[in-house]
N, C-alpha and C positions, 0 to 999 in steps of 0.2 A: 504494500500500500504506500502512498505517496503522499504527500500537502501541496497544495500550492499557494505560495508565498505572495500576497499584492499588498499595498498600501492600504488596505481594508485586515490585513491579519491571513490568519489560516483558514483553507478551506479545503476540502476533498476537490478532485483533480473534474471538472464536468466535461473534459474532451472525451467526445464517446468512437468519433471518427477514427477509422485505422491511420495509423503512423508509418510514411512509408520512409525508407531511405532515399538517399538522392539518386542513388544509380537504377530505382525503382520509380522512381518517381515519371520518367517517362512512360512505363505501363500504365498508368493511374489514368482510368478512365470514365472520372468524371466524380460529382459527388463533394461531398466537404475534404480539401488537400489541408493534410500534415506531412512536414518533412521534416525528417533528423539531421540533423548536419553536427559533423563531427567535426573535434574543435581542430584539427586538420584542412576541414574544408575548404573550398575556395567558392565564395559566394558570387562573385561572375558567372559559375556556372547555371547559376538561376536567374540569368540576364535574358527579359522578355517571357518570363516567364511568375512574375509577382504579383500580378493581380490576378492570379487563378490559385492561388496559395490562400491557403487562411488561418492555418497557422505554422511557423517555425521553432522547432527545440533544438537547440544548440548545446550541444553536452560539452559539462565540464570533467573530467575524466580527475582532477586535483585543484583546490582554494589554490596553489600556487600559480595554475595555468590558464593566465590571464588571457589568451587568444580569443575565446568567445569574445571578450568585452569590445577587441576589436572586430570581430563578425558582427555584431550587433549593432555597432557603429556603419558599418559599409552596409548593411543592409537594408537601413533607415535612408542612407544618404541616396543609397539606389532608387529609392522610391515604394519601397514595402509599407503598406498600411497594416495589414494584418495585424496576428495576436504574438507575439516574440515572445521564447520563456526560455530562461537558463533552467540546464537539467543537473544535478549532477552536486559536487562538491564545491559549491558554494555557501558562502559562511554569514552569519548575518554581518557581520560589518563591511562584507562588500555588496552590500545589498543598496547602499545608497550608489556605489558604481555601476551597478546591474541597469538600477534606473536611468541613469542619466545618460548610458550608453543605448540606450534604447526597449531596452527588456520591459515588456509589462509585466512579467510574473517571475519567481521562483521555482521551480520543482524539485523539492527535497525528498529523502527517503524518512520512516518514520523516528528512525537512530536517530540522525542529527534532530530533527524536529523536539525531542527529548532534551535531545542534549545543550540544544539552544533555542528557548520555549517564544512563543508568538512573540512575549515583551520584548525580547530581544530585537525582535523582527521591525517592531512597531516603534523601538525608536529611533530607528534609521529609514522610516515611510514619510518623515517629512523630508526628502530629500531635497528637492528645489531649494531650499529658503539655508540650507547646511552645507555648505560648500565652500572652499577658501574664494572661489572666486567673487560670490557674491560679497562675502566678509570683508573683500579689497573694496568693492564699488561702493560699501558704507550703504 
């Protein structure tokens, strides 16, 4: 079982659509699209192809391997509207990065979820207003 982590707190996971990979993803034929992209990936390769997606999970395979945060950046900048969510071992204190790189949600396992409880979660959901850069502009 799983959480997934938003600015609203924990909540059970409501993707009910199959989750395909990317090199699957051209068989997908038709229907609500989920794609896994591994933090490996190369998001170009979903170039004209974004607004038939509806949602991406982007695995973090370790809190240390920050590459999702930039997949999640190029694929906002690409023009993704969809629903973005980190999967994997992310930790709540990079949860204010998650957002601002573009991630709507979290996706935890139930271990960490124990082990770093919603509050945790929830004081790094104001992230807008918590940032060095805004603390420079005063």
């Amino acid at each position: 079982m799983t959480v997934v982590v938003s600015d609203a707190g924990f909540a059970s996971d409501d993707w009910t659509a199959p989750i395909v990979t990317l090199d699957a993803l051209a068989a997908n034929d038709g229907g609500a699209v989920a794609v896994d992209l591994a933090s490996d990936a190369e998001p170009g390769r979903l170039a004209g192809r974004l607004d038939t997606i509806d949602m991406i999970r982007v695995d973090f395979p370790s809190f240390a391997d920050g590459r999702g945060f930039t997949i999640a950046a190029q694929l906002r900048r690409m023009g993704f509207q969809g629903r973005l969510r980190a999967r994997g071992h992310v930790i709540a204190d990079q949860y204010a990065m998650a957002r601002r790189s573009g991630f709507d949600e979290v996706e935890i396992d139930e271990a960490l979820a124990a082990r770093q409880p919603e509050d945790q979660w929830l004081r790094r959901a104001d992230w807008q207003a918590h940032n060095y850069q805004a603390r420079l502009r005063g």
